[in-house]
Each structure stands twice: as structure tokens, then as C-alpha cells.
N, C-alpha and C positions, 0 to 999 in steps of 0.2 A: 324889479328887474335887477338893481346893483344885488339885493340878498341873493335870486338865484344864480347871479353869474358867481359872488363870494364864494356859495355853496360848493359850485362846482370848481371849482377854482382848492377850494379845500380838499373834496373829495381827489381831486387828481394827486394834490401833492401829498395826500396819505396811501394813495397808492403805489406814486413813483419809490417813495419812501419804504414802503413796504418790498415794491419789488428788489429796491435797493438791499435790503436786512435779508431776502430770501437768498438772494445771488452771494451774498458771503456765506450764508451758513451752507448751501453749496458748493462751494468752493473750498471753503473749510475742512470738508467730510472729507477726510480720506481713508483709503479701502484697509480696514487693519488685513496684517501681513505677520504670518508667524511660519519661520523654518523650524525645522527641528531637526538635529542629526540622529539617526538611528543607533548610532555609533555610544552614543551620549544614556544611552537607557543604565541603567541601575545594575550594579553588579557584572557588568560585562570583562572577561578576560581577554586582553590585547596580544595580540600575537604579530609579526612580520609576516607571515605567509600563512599559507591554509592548514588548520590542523583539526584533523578529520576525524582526532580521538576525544576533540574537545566538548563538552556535553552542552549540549543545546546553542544558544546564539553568540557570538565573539566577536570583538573589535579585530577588523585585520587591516592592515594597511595594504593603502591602494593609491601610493605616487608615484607610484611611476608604470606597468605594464596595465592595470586596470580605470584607468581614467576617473578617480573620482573628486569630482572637482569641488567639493565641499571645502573640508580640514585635510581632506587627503586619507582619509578613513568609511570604511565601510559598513555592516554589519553584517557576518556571513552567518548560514547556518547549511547544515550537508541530512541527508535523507535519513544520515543512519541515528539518528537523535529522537529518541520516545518520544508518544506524542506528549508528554507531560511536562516535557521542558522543550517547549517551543514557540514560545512566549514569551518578549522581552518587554518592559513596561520602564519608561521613563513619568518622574513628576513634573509638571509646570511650574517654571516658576511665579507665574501670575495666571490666574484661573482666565479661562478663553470662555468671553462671554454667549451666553447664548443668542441662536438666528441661524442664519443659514451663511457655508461656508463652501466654496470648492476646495478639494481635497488633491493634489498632485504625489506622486509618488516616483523618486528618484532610482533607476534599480540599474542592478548592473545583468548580462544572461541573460536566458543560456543560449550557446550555438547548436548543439546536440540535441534536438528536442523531440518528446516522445507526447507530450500532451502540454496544458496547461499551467505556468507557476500560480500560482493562487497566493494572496498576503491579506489576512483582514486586518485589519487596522480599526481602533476601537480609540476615540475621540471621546472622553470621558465612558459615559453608556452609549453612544452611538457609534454603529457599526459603518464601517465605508470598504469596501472587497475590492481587490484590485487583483486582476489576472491578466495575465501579458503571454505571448510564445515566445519567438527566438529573438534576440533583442539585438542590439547594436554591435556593430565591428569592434572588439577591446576598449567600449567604453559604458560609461552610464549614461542613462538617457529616461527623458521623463515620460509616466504614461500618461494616460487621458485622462481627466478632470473627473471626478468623484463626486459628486452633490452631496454634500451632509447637514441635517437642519437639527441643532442642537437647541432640544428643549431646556436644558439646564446650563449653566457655565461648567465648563469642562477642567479640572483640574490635572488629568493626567492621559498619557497616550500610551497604546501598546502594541506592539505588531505579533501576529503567529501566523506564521507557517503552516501553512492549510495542505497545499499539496507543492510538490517537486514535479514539476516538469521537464526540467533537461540539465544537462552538465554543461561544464565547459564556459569561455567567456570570451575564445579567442587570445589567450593569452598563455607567457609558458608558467611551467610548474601545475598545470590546471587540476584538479582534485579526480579523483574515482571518483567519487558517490555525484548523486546529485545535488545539485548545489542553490541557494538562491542567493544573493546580493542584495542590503540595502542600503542605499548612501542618506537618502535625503527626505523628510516631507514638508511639503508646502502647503499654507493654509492660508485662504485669503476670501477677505468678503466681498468682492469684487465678483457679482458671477459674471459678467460679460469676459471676463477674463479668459484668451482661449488657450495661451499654456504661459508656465512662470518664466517673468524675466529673465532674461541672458544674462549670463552668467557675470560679468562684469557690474551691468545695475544690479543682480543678486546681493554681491560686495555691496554695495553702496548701500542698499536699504538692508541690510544687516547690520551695516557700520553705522548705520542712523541718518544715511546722508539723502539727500533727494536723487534718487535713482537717473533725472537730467543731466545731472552734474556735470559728466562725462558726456562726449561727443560720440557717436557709436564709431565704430570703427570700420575705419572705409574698407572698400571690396576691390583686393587689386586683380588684377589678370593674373598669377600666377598663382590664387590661391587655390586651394585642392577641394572641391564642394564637397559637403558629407565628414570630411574628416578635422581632427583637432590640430594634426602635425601638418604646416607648409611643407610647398614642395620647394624644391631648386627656383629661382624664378628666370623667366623664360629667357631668350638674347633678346637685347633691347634691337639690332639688326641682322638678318639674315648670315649664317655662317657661309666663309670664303672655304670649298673645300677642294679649290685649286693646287695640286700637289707644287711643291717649292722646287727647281732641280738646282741642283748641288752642284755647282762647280769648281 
């Protein structure tokens, strides 16, 4: 009778034990997280504004009327560009191991829209297509999650411009030709994940930090939903519009 109660007495505390060792290496796992700016690809000419003679894909800055809240840089490319240079390809600096990843894609466009922007995006040999139509008010904004299941570790990323679907961005100086924008990609093994951190935690797990760190930032009554710029904020008590007389 004492062996079997022993036994089981044994038995539990190499279980507790065990549950114990599971619950940390759970807890442990965290979702690897890779941005990449498009901005950043190989051989890209940087320019201040849009230049529509410039041959295939270009860094152009975007702080101030185009919202890109990255580094403050873009990656434009315009319709009139052969399709042989339409292809921009950065390298990794640490090969992105293989498995399955969601793919986000940061873009800026177009308001003028006549069909479909099309972006493939090519994650060492795997392919992930991202199509969007008219997109945000003067800013960037991310599309919808892209599933990609990387059989091999991935060393390097490329984007091409598949088709143009509209101009314009809401913004001034805005180009003739058709235009596409890209700020950002996001890559995370997290599938549950239903779109990338706010832009605030973005910094932080960039910066290496725990995306918690930070308190999120409270929702006052004068904020403007939808947009990046506050408004005025409202009177804290009703306005007196009692004429004064003069006398």
C-alpha cells in the first residue's frame, strides 16, 4: 500500500514538474517579428518629391504631406517604367528561417482609381500578391494579412509592380502617371495576429524593446477618429454668446 501511494505520489510530482518545464518553454516562445522598409532595397535613387523620369523604383520622402510613418520614406514607382525595371530587391541581414509567416504590406494610394494596384512580394522563392484599390485619406495604411509558408530560410525580399491601378494619394504635387507607394513590410509568425502593432509598439519592438513598455494612449473626446492630425479640442463649458453692450 505505502509503494503504491509512493508511486503515485512520484508519478504526480513528475508531472507537476513537467507541466511546470512546458509552461516556460511557452511562455518563452515569442512570435519572431521582421519589418523591412522598402525604402531600404539595393540601389535605390532618393529623391524629395516624385520624379516621373526616374527609371524604375525610388526612395522618395514622405514627412510631411504623405504620412509615412516608418523612417519617413517611401518607395515610389510610376506606370511609365518598362516592365524590366520594376523590381526592387533588398538582402537580409539574417536569413528568415523557414515555416509559416503572415505577410502585411504598408502602402500608400491611390485616390483616382481605375482597377486594381497589384505588388508581388517574393520572400526568398516564395511568392505573397498583394492587391488593394483606393486606399487612405494622405496617408499609408496596412493591407490584409498574406499567409506565406517558407519552405527554405529566406535570405532576401523583393517587390515588383505588377499592375497600376490609380494615381494620386490625396496629396499636393501629386504625379501624372500612375503611381504605386511602398512604405513598409511586416513579417511575423504569429498567425493569430489580425493586423501589425500600432505604430508606437511598432518603435518599440524595432528598438528591441517589449512592445508593453509603453501605456497605450488614452482616447480623449476631442480626438478626430480615422485621422492622424487632432482637431482643436472641444470647450470644456458651453459658449456665452450673450452680445456685451457698450456703454
Amino acid at each position: 500500500m505505502q509503494r503504491m501511494r509512493a508511486a503515485q505520489f512520484s508519478i504526480l510530482v513528475v508531472a507537476i514538474w513537467l507541466g511546470i518545464i512546458g509552461g516556460v518553454n511557452v511562455l518563452a516562445e515569442e512570435p519572431a517579428r521582421l519589418y523591412i522598409e522598402a525604402e531600404d532595397c539595393e540601389r535605390l535613387p532618393a529623391y524629395p518629391y516624385h520624379n516621373e523620369d526616374a527609371t524604375g523604383w525610388y526612395a522618395r520622402n514622405a514627412s510631411c504631406r504623405l504620412g509615412a510613418p516608418g523612417r519617413a520614406w517611401c518607395a515610389a514607382i510610376h506606370s511609365n517604367t518598362v516592365a524590366d525595371q520594376r523590381t526592387m530587391s533588398i538582402k537580409l541581414k539574417k536569413p528568415l528561417p523557414a515555416g509559416k509567416y503572415q505577410a502585411f504590406l504598408r502602402v500608400l494610394g491611390p485616390r483616382a482609381v481605375t482597377t486594381d494596384s497589384i505588388v508581388m512580394v517574393r520572400i526568398g522563392k516564395t511568392p505573397a500578391e498583394f492587391r488593394w484599390r483606393e486606399g487612405a485619406k494622405g496617408r499609408c495604411f496596412w493591407l490584409p494579412a498574406v499567409e506565406v509558408n517558407l519552405a527554405d530560410a529566406a535570405d532576401s525580399v523583393s517587390f515588383r509592380a505588377v499592375q497600376f491601378g490609380g494615381a494620386g494619394h490625396r496629396g499636393m504635387y501629386e504625379p501624372l502617371n500612375f503611381s504605386i507607394w511602398v512604405d513598409t513590410l511586416y513579417l511575423t509568425s504569429d498567425m493569430k495576429e489580425k493586423s501589425p502593432p500600432d505604430i508606437v509598439a511598432e518603435r518599440l519592438i524595432r528598438a528591441g524593446l517589449d512592445p508593453k513598455a509603453i501605456a497605450p494612449r488614452p482616447v480623449y473626446k476631442a480626438d478626430e477618429t480615422g485621422t492622424r492630425e487632432p482637431v482643436t479640442p472641444l470647450p470644456e463649458n458651453p459658449s456665452d454668446i450673450t452680445p456685451i453692450l457698450l456703454v
